[in-house]
PAFITI-981628 format. One record per residue (C-alpha): residue number from 1; x, y, z. Coordinates in steps of 0.25 Angstrom, whole numbers. Layout:
BEGIN
+-----+-------+-------+-------+
:   k :     u :     v :     w :
+-----+-------+-------+-------+
: NUM :     X :     Y :     Z :
...
+-----+-------+-------+-------+
END
This chain:
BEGIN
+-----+-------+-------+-------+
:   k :     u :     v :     w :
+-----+-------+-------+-------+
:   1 :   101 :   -77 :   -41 :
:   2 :    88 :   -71 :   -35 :
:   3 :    80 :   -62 :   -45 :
:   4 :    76 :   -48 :   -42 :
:   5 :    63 :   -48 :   -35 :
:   6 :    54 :   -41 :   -39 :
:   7 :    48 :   -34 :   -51 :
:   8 :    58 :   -25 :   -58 :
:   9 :    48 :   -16 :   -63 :
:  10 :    46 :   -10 :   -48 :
:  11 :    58 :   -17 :   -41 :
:  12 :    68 :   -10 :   -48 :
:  13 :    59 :     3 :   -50 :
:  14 :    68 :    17 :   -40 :
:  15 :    63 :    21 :   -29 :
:  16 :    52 :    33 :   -33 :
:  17 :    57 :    46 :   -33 :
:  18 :    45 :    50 :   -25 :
:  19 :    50 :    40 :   -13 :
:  20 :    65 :    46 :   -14 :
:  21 :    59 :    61 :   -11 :
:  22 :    49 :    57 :    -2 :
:  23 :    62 :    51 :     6 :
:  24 :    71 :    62 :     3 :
:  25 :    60 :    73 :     7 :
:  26 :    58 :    65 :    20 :
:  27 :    75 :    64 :    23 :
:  28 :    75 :    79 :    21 :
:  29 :    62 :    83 :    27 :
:  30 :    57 :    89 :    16 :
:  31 :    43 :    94 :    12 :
:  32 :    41 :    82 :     1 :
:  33 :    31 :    88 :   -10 :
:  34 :    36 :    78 :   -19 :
:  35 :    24 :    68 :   -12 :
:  36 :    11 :    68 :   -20 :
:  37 :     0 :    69 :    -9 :
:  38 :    -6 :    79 :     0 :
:  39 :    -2 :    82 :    15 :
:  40 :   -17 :    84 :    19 :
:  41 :   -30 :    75 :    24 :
:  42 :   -37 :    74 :    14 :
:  43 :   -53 :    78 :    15 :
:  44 :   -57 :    77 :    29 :
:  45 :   -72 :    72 :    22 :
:  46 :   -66 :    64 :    14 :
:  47 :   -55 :    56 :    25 :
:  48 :   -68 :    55 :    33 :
:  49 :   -79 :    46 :    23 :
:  50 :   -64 :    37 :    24 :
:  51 :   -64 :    37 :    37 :
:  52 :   -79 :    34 :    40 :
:  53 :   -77 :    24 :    28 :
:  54 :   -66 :    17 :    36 :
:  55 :   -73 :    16 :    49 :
:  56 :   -87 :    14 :    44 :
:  57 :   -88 :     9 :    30 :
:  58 :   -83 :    -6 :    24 :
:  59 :   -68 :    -8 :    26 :
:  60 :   -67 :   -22 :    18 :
:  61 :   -63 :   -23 :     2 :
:  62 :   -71 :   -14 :    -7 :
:  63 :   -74 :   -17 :   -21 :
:  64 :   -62 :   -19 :   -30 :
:  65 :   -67 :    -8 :   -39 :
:  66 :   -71 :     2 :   -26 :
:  67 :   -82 :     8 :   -18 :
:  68 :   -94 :     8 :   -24 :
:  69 :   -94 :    23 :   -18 :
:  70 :   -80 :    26 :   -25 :
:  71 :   -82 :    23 :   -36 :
:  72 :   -97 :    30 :   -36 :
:  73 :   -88 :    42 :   -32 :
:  74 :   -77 :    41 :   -42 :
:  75 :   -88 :    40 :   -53 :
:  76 :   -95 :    51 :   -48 :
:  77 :   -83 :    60 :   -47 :
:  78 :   -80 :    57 :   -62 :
:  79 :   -96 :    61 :   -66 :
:  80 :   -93 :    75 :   -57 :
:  81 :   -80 :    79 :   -61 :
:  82 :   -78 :    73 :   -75 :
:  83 :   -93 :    69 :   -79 :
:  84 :   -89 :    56 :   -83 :
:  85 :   -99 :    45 :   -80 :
:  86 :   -92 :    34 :   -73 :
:  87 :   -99 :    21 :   -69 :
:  88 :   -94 :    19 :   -55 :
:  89 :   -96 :     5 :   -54 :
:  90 :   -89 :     0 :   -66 :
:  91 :   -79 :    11 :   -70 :
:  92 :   -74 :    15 :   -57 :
:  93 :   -62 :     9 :   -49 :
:  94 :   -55 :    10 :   -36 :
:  95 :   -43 :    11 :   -33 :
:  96 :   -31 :    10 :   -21 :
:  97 :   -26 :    24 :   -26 :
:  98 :   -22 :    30 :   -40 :
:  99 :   -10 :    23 :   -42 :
: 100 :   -17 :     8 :   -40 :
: 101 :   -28 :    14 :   -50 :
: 102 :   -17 :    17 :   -59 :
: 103 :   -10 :     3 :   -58 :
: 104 :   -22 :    -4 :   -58 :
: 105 :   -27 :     4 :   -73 :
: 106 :   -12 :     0 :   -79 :
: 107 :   -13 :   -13 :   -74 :
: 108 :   -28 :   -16 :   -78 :
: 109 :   -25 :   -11 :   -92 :
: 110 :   -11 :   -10 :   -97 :
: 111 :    -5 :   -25 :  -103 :
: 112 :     9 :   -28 :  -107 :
: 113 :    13 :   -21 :  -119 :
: 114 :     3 :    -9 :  -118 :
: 115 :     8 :     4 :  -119 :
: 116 :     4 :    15 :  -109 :
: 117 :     6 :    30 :  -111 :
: 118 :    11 :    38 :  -100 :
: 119 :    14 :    53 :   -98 :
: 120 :    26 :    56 :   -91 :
: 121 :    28 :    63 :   -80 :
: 122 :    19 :    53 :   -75 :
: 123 :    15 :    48 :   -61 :
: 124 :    25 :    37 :   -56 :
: 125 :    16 :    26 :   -55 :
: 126 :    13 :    24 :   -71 :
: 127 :    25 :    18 :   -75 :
: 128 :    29 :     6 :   -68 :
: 129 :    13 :     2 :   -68 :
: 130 :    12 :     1 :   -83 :
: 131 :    26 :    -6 :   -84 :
: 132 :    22 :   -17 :   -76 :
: 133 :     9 :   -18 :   -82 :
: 134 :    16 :   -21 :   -94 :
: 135 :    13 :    -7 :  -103 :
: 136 :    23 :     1 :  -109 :
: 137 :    25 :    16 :  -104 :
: 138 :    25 :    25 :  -115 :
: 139 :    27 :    40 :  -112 :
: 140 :    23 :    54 :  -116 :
: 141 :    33 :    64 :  -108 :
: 142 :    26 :    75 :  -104 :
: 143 :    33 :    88 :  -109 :
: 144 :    34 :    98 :   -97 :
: 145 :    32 :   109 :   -93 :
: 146 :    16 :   107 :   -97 :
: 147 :    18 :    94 :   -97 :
: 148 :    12 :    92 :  -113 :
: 149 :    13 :    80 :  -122 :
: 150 :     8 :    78 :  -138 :
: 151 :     2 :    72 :  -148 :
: 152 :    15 :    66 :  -151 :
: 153 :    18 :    62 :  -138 :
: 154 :     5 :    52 :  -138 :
: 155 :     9 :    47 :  -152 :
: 156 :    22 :    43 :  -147 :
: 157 :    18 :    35 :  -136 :
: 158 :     4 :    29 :  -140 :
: 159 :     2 :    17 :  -148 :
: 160 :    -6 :     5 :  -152 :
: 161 :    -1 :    -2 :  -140 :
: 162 :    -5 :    10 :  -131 :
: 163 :   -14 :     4 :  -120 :
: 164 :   -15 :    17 :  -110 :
: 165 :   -11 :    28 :  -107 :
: 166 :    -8 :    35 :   -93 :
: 167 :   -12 :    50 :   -88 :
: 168 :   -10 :    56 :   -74 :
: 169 :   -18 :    70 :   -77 :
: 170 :   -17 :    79 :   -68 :
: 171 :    -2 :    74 :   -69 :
: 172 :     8 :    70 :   -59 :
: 173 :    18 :    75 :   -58 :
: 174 :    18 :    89 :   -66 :
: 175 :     2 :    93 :   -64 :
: 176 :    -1 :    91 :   -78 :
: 177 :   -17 :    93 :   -82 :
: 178 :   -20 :    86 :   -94 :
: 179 :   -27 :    97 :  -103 :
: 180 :   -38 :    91 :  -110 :
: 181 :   -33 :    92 :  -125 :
: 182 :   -22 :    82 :  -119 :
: 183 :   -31 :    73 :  -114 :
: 184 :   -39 :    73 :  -129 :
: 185 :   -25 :    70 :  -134 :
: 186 :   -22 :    59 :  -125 :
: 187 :   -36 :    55 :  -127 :
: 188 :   -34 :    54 :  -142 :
: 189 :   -23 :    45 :  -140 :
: 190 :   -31 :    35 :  -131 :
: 191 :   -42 :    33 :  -141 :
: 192 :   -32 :    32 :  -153 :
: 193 :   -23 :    22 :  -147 :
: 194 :   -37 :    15 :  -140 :
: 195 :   -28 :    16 :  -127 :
: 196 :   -32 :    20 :  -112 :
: 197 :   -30 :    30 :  -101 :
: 198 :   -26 :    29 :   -86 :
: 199 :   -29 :    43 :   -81 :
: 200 :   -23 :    46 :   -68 :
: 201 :   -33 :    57 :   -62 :
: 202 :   -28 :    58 :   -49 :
: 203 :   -27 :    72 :   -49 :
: 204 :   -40 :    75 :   -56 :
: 205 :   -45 :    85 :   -43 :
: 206 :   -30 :    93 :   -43 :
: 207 :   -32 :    98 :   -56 :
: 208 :   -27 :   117 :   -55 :
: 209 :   -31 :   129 :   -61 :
: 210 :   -46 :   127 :   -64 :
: 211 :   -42 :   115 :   -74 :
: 212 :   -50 :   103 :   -74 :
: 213 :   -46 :    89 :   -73 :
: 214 :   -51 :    82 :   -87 :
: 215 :   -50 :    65 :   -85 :
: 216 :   -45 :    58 :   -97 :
: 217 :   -58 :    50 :   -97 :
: 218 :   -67 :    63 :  -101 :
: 219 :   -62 :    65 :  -113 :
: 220 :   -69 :    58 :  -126 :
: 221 :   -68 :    45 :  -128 :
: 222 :   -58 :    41 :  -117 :
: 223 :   -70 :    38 :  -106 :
: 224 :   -67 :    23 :  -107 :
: 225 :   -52 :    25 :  -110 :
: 226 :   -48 :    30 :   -97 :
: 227 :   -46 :    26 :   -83 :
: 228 :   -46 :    39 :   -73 :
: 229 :   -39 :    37 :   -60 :
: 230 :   -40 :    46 :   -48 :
: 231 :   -37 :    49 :   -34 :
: 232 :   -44 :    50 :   -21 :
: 233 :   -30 :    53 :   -15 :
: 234 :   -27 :    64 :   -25 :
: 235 :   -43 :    69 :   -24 :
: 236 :   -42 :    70 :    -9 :
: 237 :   -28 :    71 :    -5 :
: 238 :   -29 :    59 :     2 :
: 239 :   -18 :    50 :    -6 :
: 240 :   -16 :    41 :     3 :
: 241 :   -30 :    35 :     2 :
: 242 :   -25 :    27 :   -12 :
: 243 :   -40 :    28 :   -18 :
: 244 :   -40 :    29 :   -34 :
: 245 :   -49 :    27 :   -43 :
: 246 :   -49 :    23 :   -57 :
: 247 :   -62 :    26 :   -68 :
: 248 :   -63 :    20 :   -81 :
: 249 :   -72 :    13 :   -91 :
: 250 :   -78 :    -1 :   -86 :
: 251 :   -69 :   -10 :   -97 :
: 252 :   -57 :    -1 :   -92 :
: 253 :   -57 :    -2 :   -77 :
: 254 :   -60 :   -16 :   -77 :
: 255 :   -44 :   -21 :   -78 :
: 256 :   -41 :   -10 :   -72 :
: 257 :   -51 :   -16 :   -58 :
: 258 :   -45 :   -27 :   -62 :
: 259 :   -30 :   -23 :   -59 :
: 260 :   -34 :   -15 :   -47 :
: 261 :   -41 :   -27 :   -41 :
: 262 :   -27 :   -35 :   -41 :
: 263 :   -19 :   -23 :   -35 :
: 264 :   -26 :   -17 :   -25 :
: 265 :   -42 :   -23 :   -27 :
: 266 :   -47 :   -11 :   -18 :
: 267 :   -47 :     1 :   -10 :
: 268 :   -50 :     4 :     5 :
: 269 :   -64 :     8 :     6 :
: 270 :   -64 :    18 :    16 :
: 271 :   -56 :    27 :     7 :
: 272 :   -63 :    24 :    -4 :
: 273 :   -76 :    30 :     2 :
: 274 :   -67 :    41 :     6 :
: 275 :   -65 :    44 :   -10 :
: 276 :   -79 :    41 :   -13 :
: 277 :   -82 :    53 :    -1 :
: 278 :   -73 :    62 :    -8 :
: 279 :   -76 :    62 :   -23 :
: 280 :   -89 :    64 :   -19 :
: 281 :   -84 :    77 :   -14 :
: 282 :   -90 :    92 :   -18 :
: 283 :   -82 :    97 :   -31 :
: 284 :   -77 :   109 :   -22 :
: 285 :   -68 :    99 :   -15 :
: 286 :   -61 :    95 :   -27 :
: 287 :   -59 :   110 :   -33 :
: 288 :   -53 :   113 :   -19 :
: 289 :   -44 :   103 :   -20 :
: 290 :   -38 :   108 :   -32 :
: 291 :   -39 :   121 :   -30 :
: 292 :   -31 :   119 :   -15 :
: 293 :   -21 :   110 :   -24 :
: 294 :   -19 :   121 :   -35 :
: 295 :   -15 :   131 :   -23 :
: 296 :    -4 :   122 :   -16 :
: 297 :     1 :   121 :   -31 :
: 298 :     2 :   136 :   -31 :
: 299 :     8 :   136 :   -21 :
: 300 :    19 :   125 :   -20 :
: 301 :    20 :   131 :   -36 :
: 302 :    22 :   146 :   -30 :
: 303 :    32 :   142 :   -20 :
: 304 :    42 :   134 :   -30 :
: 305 :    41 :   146 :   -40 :
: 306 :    46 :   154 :   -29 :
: 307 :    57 :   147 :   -26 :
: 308 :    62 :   146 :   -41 :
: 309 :    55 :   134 :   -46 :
: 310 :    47 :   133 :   -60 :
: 311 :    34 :   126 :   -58 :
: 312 :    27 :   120 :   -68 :
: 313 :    11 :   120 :   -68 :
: 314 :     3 :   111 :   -62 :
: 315 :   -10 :   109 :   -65 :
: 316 :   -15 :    97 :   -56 :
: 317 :    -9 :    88 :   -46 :
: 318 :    -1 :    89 :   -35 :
: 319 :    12 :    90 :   -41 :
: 320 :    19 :   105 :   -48 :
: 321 :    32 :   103 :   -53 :
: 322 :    44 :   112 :   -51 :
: 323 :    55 :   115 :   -63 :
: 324 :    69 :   114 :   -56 :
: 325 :    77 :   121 :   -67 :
: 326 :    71 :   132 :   -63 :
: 327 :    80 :   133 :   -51 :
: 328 :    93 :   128 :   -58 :
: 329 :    95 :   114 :   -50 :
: 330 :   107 :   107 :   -56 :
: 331 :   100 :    92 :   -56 :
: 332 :    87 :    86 :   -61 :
: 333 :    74 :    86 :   -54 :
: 334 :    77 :    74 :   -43 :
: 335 :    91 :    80 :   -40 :
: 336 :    81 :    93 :   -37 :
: 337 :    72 :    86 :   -29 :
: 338 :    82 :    79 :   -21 :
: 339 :    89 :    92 :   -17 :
: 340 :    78 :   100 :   -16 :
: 341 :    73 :    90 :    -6 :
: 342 :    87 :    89 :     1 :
: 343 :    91 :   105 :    -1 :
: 344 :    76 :   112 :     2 :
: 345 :    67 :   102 :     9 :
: 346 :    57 :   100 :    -1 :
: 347 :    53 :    86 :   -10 :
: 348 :    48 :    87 :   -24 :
: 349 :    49 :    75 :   -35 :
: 350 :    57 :    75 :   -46 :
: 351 :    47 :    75 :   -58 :
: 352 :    56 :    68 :   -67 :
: 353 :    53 :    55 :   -58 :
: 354 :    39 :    56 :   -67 :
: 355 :    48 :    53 :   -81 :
: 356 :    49 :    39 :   -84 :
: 357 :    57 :    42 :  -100 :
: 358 :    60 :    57 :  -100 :
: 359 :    61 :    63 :   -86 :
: 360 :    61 :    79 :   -85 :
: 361 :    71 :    83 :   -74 :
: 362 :    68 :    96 :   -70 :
: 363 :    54 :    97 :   -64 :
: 364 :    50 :    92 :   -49 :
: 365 :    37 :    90 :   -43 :
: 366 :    30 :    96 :   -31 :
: 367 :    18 :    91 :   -23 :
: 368 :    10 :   102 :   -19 :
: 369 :    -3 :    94 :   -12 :
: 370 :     4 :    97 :     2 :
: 371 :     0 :   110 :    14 :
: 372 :     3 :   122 :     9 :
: 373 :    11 :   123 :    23 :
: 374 :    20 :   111 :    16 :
: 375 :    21 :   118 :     2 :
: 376 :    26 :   132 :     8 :
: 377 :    35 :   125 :    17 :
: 378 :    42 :   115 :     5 :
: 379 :    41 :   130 :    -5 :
: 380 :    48 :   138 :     9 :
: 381 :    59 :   127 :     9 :
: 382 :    61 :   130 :    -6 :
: 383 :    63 :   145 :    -5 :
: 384 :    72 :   142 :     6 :
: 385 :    81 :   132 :    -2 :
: 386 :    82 :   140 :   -15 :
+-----+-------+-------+-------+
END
């Protein structure tokens, strides 16, 4: 008898709801807005320090933890935005993308037995990571429709064995902000357990309504508790350029280098002078991009208002989410989202696909970071289907 190859863990794991839309949406030709990026270039500036990087700057391995002239950028972007005082050469790491940074944080830090807070909805990545780094899931479920939790939620789930805890703030997928009294509460927690924070920042620049993005790291006493991940794809709509970056206290990031040097070692470094280009940019390119961001979300949320659909608020992201039982569907929230790709030609993501214990069926996610020619033509198909 042959045993099963592979590891069961990933061998036996579904294909992704995600993939199963994207297929469906391409079968029906539907407009897919259950797809997290955005249809356009990018900055032409910033495509072109790439470019000119590419074609006359050094195209062999970097180092390991990055350019020099990232890393002098992502510490500079911290001191402008955030006032935090980074040092560039020892607390500054580079990634291939913010899911690599993620993996290489819960690789470098979690050991078997450790348990690991999570917020659930959470990004589809978390999970799978922390099991087969040995750590033990333990969840909060976020209560909709503001998304909250409470004192007693963290008690529940926090305890000596505690070794971190996981935050995607602004949140995929229901466009949760963190408010600050929540992050004291989370921070409370961390300093009484003497436990850590992955904070998952990508969305740090697509923050609405005149709020302000507040990294966990800022808060008193957490500076050498927490690990910040960001984006260059979600900074500047460029996702498929894979550049993250990870900062964190020298004695924190060390096993987290550590992991990333086995996983991917380092990133191409045309695009990282791309990224360095770009964070250098004026402030009134990162307003703009929230502010053009916040207006598709009017938008996209106007039109599925229109057609009988209850939208709940989103406050950052790309992501606004839709409440089916507003329009009587008799099945859950996949079901939904299959006929509703089927029936009317437009793609959203079934939100319950973000559970991992206690899934909540009626809420779908759009994506809203497409041309505004693609969300009137996906919110048209809907007015003419219901």
């Amino acid at each position: 008898m042959t045993a099963k190859v592979g590891n069961p863990l990933f061998r036996d794991m579904p294909t992704t709801v995600f993939e199963v839309m994207s297929q469906l949406a391409l079968k029906h030709k539907s407009i897919n807005l259950g797809q997290g990026f955005p249809d356009d270039r990018g900055p032409p500036d910033v495509l072109q320090a790439a470019a000119d990087a590419l074609l006359n700057g050094y195209n062999q391995y970097p180092s390991m933890m990055g350019t020099p002239e990232l890393r002098q950028a992502v510490a500079n972007h911290a001191k402008r935005f955030y006032g935090l005082d980074v040092d560039w050469a020892r607390e500054v790491l580079v990634t291939s993308g913010a899911t690599e940074a993620l993996g290489a944080c819960l690789f470098g830090l979690i050991e078997p037995g450790d348990e690991v807070v999570l917020f659930e909805p959470m990004y589809d990545s978390y999970l799978p990571i922390i099991k087969q780094a040995g750590g033990i899931p333990k969840l909060v479920t976020l209560k909709a429709p503001d998304w909250s939790f409470t004192r007693e939620d963290l008690e529940r789930v926090f305890s000596p064995r505690t070794k971190a805890l996981v935050i995607n703030d602004p949140l995929n997928p229901v466009g949760k902000v963190y408010r600050r009294d929540e992050l004291e509460l989370i921070g409370e927690f961390l300093q009484r357990f003497d436990a850590y924070a992955i904070c998952d920042e990508v969305y740090e620049h697509l923050v609405f309504d005149g709020a302000a993005h507040i990294p966990l790291m800022t808060l008193p006493g957490l500076r050498n508790r927490c690990l910040k991940v960001g984006s260059a794809g979600k900074t500047f709509s460029l996702t498929g350029w894979k550049v993250g970056y990870v900062t964190g206290a020298p004695e924190l990031l060390q096993p987290v280098a550590k992991a990333h040097q086995f996983m991917t070692f380092t990133t191409a470094p045309n695009l990282q002078a791309g990224v360095a280009y770009g964070l250098g940019k004026e402030r009134a390119y990162f307003d703009n991009l929230a502010s053009s961001m916040q207006a598709k979300r009017d938008r996209l949320a106007a039109g599925l208002h229109d057609v009988g659909l209850s939208v709940l608020h989103s406050g950052g992201s790309y992501f606004l989410l839709a409440d089916i039982s507003s329009v009587g569907f008799d099945g859950d929230d996949v079901s939904f989202c299959l006929h509703l790709t089927e029936a009317a030609g437009v793609t959203a993501i079934p939100v319950s696909a973000f559970f991992a214990e206690t899934p909540v069926r009626n809420y779908i996610r759009f994506c809203f970071c497409k041309q505004d020619s693609l969300l009137d033509e996906a919110i048209g198909r809907l007015k003419r289907y219901f």
